[in-house]
Each structure stands twice: as structure tokens, then as C-alpha cells.
C-alpha positions in Angstrom: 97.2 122.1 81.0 99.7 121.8 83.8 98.4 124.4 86.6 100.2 123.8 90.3 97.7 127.2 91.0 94.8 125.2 90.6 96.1 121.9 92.3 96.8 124.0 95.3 93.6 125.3 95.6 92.4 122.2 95.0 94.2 120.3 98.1 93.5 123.7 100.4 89.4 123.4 99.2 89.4 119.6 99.9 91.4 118.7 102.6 91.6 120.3 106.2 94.7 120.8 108.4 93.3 117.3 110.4 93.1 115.5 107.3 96.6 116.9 106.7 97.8 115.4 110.4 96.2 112.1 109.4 97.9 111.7 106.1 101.1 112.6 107.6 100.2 110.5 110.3 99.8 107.3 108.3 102.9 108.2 106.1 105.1 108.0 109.7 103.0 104.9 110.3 104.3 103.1 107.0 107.7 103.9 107.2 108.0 103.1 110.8 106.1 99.6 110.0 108.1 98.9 107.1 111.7 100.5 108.1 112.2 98.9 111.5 114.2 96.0 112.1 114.2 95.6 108.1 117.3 93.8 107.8 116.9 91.6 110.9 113.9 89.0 109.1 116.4 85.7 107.6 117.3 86.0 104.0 115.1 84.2 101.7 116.6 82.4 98.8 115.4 84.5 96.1 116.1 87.6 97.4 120.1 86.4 97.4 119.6 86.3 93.4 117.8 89.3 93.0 120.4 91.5 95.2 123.3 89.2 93.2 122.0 90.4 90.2 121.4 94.7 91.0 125.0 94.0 92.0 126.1 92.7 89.1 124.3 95.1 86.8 125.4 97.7 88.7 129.3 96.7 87.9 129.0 95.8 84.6 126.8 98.0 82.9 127.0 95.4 79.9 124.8 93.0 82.2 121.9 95.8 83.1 119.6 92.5 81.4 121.3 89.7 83.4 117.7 88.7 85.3 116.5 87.9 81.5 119.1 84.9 81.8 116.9 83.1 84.1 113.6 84.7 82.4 112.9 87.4 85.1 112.1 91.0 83.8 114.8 93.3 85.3 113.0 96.4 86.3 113.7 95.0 90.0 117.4 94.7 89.2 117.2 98.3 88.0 115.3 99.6 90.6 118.1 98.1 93.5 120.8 100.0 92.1 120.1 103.2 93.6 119.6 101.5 96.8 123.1 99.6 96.2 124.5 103.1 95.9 123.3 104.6 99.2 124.0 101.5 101.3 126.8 99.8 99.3 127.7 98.5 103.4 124.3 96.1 103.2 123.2 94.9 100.2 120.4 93.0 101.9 119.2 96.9 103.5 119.4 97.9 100.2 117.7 94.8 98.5 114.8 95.6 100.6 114.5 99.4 100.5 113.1 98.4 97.0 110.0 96.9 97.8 109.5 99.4 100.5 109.4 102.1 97.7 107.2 99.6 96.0 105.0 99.4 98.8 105.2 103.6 99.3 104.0 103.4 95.4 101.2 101.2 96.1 100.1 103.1 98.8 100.2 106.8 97.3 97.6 104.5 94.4 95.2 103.1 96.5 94.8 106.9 98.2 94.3 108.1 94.8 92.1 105.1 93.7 89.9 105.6 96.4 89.3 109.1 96.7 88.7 109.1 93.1 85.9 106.3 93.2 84.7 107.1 96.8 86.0 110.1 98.4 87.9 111.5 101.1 87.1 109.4 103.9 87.4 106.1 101.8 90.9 107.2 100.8 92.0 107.7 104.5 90.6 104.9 106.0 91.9 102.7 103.2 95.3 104.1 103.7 95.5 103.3 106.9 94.1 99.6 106.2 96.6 99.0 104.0 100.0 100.6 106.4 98.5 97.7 109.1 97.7 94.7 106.8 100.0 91.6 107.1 99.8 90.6 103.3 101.3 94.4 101.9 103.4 95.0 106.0 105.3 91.8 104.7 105.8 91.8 101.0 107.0 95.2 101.9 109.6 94.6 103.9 111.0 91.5 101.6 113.7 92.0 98.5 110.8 90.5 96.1 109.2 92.3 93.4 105.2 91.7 94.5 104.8 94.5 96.0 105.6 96.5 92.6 103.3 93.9 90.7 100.5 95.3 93.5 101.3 98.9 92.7 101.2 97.5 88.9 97.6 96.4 89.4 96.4 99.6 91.9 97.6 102.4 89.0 96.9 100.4 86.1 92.9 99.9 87.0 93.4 103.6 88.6 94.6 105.3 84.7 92.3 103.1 83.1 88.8 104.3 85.1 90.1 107.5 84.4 90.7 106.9 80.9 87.0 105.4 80.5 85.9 108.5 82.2 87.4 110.8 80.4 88.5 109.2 76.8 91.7 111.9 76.9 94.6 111.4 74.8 96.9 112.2 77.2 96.1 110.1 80.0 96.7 107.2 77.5 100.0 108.4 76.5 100.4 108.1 80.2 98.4 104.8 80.7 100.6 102.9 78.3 104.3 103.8 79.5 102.9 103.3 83.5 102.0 100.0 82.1 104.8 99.5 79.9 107.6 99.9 82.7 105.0 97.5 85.3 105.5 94.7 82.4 108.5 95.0 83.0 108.0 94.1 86.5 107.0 90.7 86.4 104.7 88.7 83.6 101.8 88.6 85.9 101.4 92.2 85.1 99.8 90.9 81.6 96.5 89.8 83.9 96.1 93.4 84.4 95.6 94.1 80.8 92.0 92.9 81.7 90.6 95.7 84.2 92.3 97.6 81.2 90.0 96.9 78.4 87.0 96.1 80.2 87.1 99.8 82.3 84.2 100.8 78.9 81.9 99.2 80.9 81.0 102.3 82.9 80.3 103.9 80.1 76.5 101.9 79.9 75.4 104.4 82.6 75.0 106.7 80.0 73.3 105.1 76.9 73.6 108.9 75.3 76.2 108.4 72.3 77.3 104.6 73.7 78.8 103.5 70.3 81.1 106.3 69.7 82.7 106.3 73.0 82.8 102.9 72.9 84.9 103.3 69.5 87.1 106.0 70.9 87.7 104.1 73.8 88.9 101.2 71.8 91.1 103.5 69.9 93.0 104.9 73.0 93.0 101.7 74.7 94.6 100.5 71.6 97.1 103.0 71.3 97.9 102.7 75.7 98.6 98.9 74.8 100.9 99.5 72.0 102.7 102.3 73.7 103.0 99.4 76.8 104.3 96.8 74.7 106.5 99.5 72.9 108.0 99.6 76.6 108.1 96.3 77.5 110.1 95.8 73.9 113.2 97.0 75.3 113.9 94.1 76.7 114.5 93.0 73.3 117.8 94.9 73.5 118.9 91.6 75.2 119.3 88.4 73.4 117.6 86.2 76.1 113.9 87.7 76.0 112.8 84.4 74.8 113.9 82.8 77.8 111.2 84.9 80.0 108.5 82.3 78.0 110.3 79.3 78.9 110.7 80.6 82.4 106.5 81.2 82.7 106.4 77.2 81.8 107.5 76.9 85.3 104.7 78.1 86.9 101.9 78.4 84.3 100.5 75.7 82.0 100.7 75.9 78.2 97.5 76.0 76.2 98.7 72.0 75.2 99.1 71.1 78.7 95.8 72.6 79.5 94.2 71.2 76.5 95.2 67.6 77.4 93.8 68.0 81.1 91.8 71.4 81.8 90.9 71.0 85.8 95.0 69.5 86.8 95.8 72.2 89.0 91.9 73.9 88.5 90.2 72.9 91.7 93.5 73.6 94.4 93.6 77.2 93.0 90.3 77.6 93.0 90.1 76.8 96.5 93.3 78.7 98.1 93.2 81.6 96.2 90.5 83.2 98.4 91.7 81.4 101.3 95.3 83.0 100.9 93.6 86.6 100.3 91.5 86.1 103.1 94.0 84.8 105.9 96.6 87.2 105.0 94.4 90.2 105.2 93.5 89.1 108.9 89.8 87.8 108.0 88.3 90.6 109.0 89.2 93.6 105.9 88.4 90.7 103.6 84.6 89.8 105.5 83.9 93.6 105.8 85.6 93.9 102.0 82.5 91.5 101.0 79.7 93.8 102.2 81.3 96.7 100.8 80.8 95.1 97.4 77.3 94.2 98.0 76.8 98.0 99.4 78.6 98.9 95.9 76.0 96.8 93.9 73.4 98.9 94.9 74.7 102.2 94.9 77.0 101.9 92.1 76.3 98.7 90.1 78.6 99.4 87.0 81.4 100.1 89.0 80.7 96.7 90.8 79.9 95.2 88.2 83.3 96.2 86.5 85.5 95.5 89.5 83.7 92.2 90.3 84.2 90.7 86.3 87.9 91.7 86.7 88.8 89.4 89.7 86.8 86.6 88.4 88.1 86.8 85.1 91.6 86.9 86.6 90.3 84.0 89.4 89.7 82.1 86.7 92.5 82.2 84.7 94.7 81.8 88.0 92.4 79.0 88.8 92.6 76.9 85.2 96.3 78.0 84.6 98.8 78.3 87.8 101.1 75.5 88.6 102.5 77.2 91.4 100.4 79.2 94.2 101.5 81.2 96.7 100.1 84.4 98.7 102.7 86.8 97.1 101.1 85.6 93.6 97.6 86.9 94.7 99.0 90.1 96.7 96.9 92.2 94.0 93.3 90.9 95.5 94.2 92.2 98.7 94.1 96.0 97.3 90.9 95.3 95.8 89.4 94.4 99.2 91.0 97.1 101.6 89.8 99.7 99.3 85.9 97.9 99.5 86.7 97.6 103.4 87.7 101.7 103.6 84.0 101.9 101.1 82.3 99.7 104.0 84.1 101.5 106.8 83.2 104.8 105.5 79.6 104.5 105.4 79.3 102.3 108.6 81.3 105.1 110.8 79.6 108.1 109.6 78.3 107.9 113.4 80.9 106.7 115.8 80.5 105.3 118.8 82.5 103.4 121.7 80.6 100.4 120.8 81.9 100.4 116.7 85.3 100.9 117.8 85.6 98.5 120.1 84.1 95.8 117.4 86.7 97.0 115.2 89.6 96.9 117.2 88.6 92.6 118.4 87.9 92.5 114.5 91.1 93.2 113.8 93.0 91.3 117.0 94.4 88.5 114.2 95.8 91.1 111.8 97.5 92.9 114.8 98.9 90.0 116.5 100.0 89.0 112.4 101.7 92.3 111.7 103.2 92.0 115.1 105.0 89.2 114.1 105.9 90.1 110.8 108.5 92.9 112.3 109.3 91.5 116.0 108.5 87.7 116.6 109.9 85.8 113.1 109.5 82.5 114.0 106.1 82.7 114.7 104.5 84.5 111.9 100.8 82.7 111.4 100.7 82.2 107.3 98.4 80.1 105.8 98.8 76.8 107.7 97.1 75.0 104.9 97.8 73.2 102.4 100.0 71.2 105.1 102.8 71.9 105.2 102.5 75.5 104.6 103.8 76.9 101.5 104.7 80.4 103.0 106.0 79.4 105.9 108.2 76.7 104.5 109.7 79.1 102.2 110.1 82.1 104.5 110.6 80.5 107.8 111.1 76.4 108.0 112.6 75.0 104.4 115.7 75.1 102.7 115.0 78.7 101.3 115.1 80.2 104.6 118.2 81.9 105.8 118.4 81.5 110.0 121.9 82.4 110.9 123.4 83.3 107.8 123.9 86.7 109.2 125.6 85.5 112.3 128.0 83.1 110.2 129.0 85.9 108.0 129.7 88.4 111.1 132.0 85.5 112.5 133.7 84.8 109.5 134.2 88.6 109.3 135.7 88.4 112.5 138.5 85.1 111.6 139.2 87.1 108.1 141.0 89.7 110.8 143.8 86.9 110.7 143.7 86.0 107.5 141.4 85.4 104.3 138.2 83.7 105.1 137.0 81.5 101.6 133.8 80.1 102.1 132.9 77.3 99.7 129.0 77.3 99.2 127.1 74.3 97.4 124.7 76.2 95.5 126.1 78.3 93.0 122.1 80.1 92.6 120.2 81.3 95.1 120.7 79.1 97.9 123.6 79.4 99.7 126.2 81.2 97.2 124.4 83.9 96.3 122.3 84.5 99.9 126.0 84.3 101.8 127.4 86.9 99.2 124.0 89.3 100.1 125.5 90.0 103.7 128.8 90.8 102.1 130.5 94.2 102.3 132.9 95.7 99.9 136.0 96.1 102.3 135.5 92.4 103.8 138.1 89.4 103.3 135.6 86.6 102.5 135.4 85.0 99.3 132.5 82.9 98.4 133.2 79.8 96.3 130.0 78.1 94.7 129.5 74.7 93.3 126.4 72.6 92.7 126.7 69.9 93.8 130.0 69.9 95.9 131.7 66.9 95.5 135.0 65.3 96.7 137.4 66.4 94.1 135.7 70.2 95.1 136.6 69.7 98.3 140.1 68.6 97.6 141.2 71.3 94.5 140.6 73.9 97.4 143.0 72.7 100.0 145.9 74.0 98.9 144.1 77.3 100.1 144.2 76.4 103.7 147.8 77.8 104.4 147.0 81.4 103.4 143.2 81.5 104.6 140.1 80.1 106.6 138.2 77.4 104.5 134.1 77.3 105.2 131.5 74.7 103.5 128.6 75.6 104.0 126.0 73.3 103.2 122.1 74.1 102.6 120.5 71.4 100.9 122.0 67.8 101.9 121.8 66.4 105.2 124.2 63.2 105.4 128.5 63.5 104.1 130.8 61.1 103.4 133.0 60.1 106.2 136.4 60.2 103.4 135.8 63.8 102.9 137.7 66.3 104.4 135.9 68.2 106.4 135.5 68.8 109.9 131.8 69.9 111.5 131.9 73.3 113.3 128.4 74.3 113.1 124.9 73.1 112.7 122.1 75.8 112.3 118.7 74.5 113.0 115.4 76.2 111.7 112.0 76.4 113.5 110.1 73.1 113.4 113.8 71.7 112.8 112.5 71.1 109.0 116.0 71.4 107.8 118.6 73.2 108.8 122.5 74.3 107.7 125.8 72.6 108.5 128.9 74.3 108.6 132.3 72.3 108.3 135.6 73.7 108.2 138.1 72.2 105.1 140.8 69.9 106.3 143.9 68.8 105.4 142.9 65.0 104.9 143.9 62.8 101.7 
């Protein structure tokens, strides 16, 4: 029963007014980390299709399952209406308000994860952990949908200890629609099934009645999962569910591929995984996330036990089955380890002294200097640096998916559309450049974006009867060398860091 009396009492009985400042404290912390400057980091290619398609579903309401057309689960698109609403003047702003709501959702679970498994201090400290970590400061502030796929994980193992604890009816009512609308997050949310139905493990700290909680358990587990998948059957409101499956064949391995050669991609995930975790939580939350768990094993073995079988189970199948790898695919591990850092932080302060702070504070020096970056100093955000080249950093900051000067293109073309229409032909018609360009549109500008894939001559040519009433743009992402016959006349070339590639702007001529 529903009692706000009781959970008063509760938060009064458990929590003093300095606890209170620290909470608030941290809250001020994560919104200041995660608000400022949120717009200024360079588009990155995917979040041009994501924001394209909240646009688009917000317009038509007809196409609220248009992400389904290239096998993406639209809970994102969803989600960026609202934001579309409030700032309908930067769609970008807006595209990633989302994952800082994503991120404020992760954080309110790991608080609640932690005090529920360790206590008070765990929670805090863990809080805090997670406001300063690189992997979550960044995800946070990016219009992707990991950091809702690491609130996925957090409250998903969070309901289903409590559900193993408890064996209540109504907390796996509410286990299976939280899990039902996270499926509809990403397909990676599936993994997370696991900590779900192996959570009975607990239960063999207690051999008093073991089989008929274990049978109970199965029961409501079984009813959470069909509630979930009740959920994640919306979807089927769409005709193009089926092309979410296709779309996984991208970046996971059939059973036949896997069949014909088990280890292909085996032994490179096996080896970044934990050094993508590792590096991205700063080294030291992931060392000190290590002894917590060995602390764990021998103060609480089960619940070790439990948490230690899920990540390897979920290693593994990353491991055997992931063609693609990334950090923001493993973003879920890092939860796992600042809430076993806040465990081994916990104990190891109960006394302390100059000396332990000052440890901490040159343990943490890299993850500093890394979230530093992450909101002031772009270019020189230290991800992964191996495999060479660096995946992250050649999507985010060096490759073709990475939008330097986008921003500053649009705000002059804004500027020549004063005169007259400005039409800006993009190859690309997905992601890079068309839909990235239209991001940093706003409703009441002249510009109209014009995307083809590839652009070719007779492109070029159709279009110049346009150039008495407007400005013609081509912008170009993805080629580096143009045919000297076409008409088009170099105004602009925007380099990237490490000059890896870059973007060239040309103005349409009048040449036959």
C-alpha cells in the first residue's frame, strides 16, 4: 500500500540535513557537468538521424515508427519530441537534452541500487562517481540512446534483486513494463534479461523452503517477461519490425555465421571490452571497482557471486557474438564498477585522513583531466587510443562522422539567406551531411537542404536553374577529389583534428 506518511518518515529517519546538502549538491553537479556548453561539442553523424527522425515523428504523427525503417527501436524518437517542443529554435539542444534525462535516470538508479545493496554512504559516494566519470559525463551529453540502455541495465538488475527478495506480484507487474519500454530502447537491452533470471540466486542463502521460492520466482519472472515483451510488441503496430533483425546482422553474428567460425571476432572483444571499460572510467574507479568485488566475495558471496556470473555471461556473449565494438556498446559495465568503487570507497574511508584524500584525488588526475575535456577542450578528448586508429575518436572527433564547422557553415549561410534563399545541396541523403546540416536548422530560416547519394554531374546541373532566385551550397563529406567539368566553384574547406578528413564546401555555378 501506497503510504507518502511512511516514506516521509522514512527519508527524515535515514537521511540528515548534510546528507540532504550532498545530494542536492551532486544533483547541481550533474546538471552543471552535463548542461554546459551542450550544444558546442560537433555533431556526430548519428545524432543528425536520430534528431531527423523525432522531427519527423513529431510532424507526421503517422511516422511516430519511422526509426523501425532502418531497424532502430523508436523510444529515442519518442522521447526527443518533448525536447523538440521546448526548443523547437535548436534541434541539436533538444537532441541532446535526451540523453541528459537519460543520464539523470541512470543516476536516480545507481543511488537507489546502491543504497539498497550497500547503504547510505555507498549510494552517495557512488553518485558522485558517476556525475565525474568520462564514460556516463560523455554519453550524457551526446544525442545517442546509451545512456538510456545504461539506465536500462541499472533498474532492470535493481527491480529484479528486489523481486528475488521479495517474490511480490506487484513489483513484477512493475519489472516487466520498466523492461518492456527499455526494449524498446535499443536490442542490447535483451542481454539484460540475464541479471533478470539469474537474480534466484540469492535465494541459496537461505536453504529454508529453496524449492518453492525458487518456483514462485520462476512464475513471476515469467509473467515480468511476458508483460516486457507484451511492451516491446507494440512495435508491431508498424509494418517494419522485421527489419530491427536484419538491422542486428550489422553488428551481431548469426548463430550460422558463428557456427561456421566461432572465435572470428572472439579474441578482439575479448580483449577491448575491459580495456574500453577500464580507460573510460579513468583506470582508477575500475582498479578500486576490482577490490570492491573481492571485499564483496567475502562479505556477501551470493550477491558477488550473482553480479560476477552476470558480466561474464554477458562478456561472453559480447565476446563470441559482436562484430562491431565500441565504448558506448559496453557503457553498462561501467555502472557495475562505480557502484563496487562507492562499496570499496565506503569501507576504506570510514576513517579519513589527509593522506587518503590526497591518494584519491592523484588517483583520479586522468578522469579529471578526461571529463575536462569532454565539456571544454574537444579536440583533445583522450579515448581509447587503441585499436589504432581509435574507434571513438575517429567517430566523434577525426573521421567522416564528425561534424567540425557545420555549425559555423549553417550560421553563414543563415546570414547570405538575408538576401535571398540559401539551398544547400548535401551528398548524403542519411546521416552524413543531409541530415546533420538539417539538425542546426531553425524553423523560421531560408535554407533548404537538398540531399543526394552520390551527387553526380547531372545533380549538379538540374539545380542551376535555382541560382537566379537563391544561394546554391555543395557540401561535400565523404569524397575528397571533383571533376574539373563540374560546376562548382571551392569556397571552403573544413579540416578536422589529425586532418583525417575533412569537408569541402563549393558554391554551384553557372558552367555547361
Amino acid at each position: 500500500m501506497f503510504d507518502i506518511f511512511k516514506i516521509t518518515r522514512f527519508l527524515l529517519q535515514n537521511f540528515s540535513a548534510k546528507d540532504w546538502v550532498v545530494i542536492f549538491l551532486v544533483i547541481i553537479a550533474f546538471f552543471i557537468s552535463r548542461l554546459l556548453f551542450l550544444d558546442k561539442f560537433p555533431i556526430f553523424s548519428d545524432e543528425g538521424i536520430y534528431i531527423k527522425w523525432a522531427k519527423t515523428a513529431w510532424q507526421d504523427a503517422s511516422l511516430r515508427f519511422i526509426s523501425l525503417t532502418d531497424g532502430r527501436q523508436p523510444l529515442q524518437t519518442w522521447a526527443t519530441i518533448p525536447f523538440l517542443k521546448l526548443f523547437p529554435e535548436n534541434s541539436l539542444l533538444a537532441g541532446r537534452l535526451f540523453a541528459v534525462f537519460s543520464g539523470l535516470t541512470a543516476l536516480v538508479g545507481i543511488f537507489f541500487l546502491s543504497y539498497y545493496l550497500f547503504g547510505k554512504k555507498t549510494a552517495l559516494i557512488s553518485s558522485l562517481l558517476y556525475v565525474l566519470t568520462p564514460l556516463f559525463l560523455f554519453f550524457d551529453r551526446i544525442a545517442l540512446v546509451d545512456s538510456l540502455v545504461n539506465s536500462a541495465f541499472v533498474w532492470i538488475t535493481f527491480l529484479s534483486l528486489i523481486l528475488a527478495k521479495t517474490l511480490r506480484l506487484d513489483i513484477a507487474l512493475i519489472l516487466g513494463l520498466v523492461t518492456g519500454l527499455f526494449l524498446l530502447a535499443k536490442s542490447s537491452v535483451f542481454l539484460f534479461l540475464i541479471p533478470l533470471f539469474i537474480s534466484g540466486i540469492i535465494f541459496f542463502d537461505n536453504k529454508k523452503n529453496l524449492p518453492q521460492r525458487l518456483i514462485n520466482f520462476f512464475i513471476l519472472t515469467i509473467l515480468s517477461l511476458v508483460i516486457a515483451l507484451a511492451v516491446y510488441n507494440v512495435q508491431r503496430l508498424s509494418p517494419y519490425l522485421h527489419y530491427v533483425s536484419e538491422k542486428n546482422k550489422t553488428f551481431i553474428l548469426t548463430v550460422e555465421e558463428w557456427v561456421k567460425n566461432p572465435f572470428q571476432v572472439f579474441w578482439h572483444n575479448f580483449r577491448y571490452i575491459p580495456y574500453y571499460v577500464a580507460h573510460s572510467l579513468g583506470y582508477a574507479s575500475f582498479s578500486f571497482g576490482l577490490f570492491g568485488l573481492i571485499i564483496l566475495f567475502r562479505k556477501k558471496t551470493l550477491l558477488a557471486a550473482y553480479l560476477l556470473f552476470s558480466l561474464i555471461m554477458i562478456y561472453l556473449l559480447m565476446s563470441f557474438f559482436m562484430k562491431i565494438l565500441s565504448t558506448r556498446y559496453v557503457i553498462f559495465y561501467g555502472s557495475v564498477f562505480i557502484i563496487l568503487t562507492g562499496y570499496f570507497l565506503s569501507l576504506w574511508l570510514k576513517r579519513v585522513t589527509k593522506k587518503k584524500i590526497v591518494f584519491l584525488i592523484t588517483c583520479y588526475i586522468f578522469t579529471f583531466y578526461f571529463s575536462y575535456t569532454i565539456i571544454i577542450d574537444f579536440k583533445n578528448i583522450p579515448f581509447a587510443p587503441f585499436p589504432h586508429p581509435s574507434v571513438d575518436r575517429g567517430q566523434y572527433i577525426e573521421g567522416w562522422p564528425a561534424g567540425w564547422g557545420i555549425r559555423e557553415f549553417i550560421e553563414q549561410a543563415r546570414k547570405k539567406a538575408k538576401e535571398k534563399q540559401v539551398i544547400i545541396i548535401a551528398e548524403g541523403n542519411f546521416g552524413m551531411a543531409g541530415d546533420v546540416l538539417e539538425a542546426h536548422l531553425k524553423p523560421s530560416d531560408r535554407i533548404k537542404i537538398k540531399s543526394y547519394w552520390p551527387i553526380k554531374e547531372e545533380n549538379l546541373k538540374e539545380n542551376q536553374p535555382l541560382l537566379i532566385n537563391s544561394h546554391v551550397y555543395v557540401f561535400f563529406a565523404h569524397r575528397e577529389t571533383f571533376p574539373d567539368y563540374w560546376p562548382i566553384k571551392l569556397v571552403r574547406t573544413i579540416e578536422k583534428p589529425s586532418n583525417r578528413s575533412r569537408f569541402y564546401i563549393f558554391e554551384l555555378t553557372n558552367k555547361r
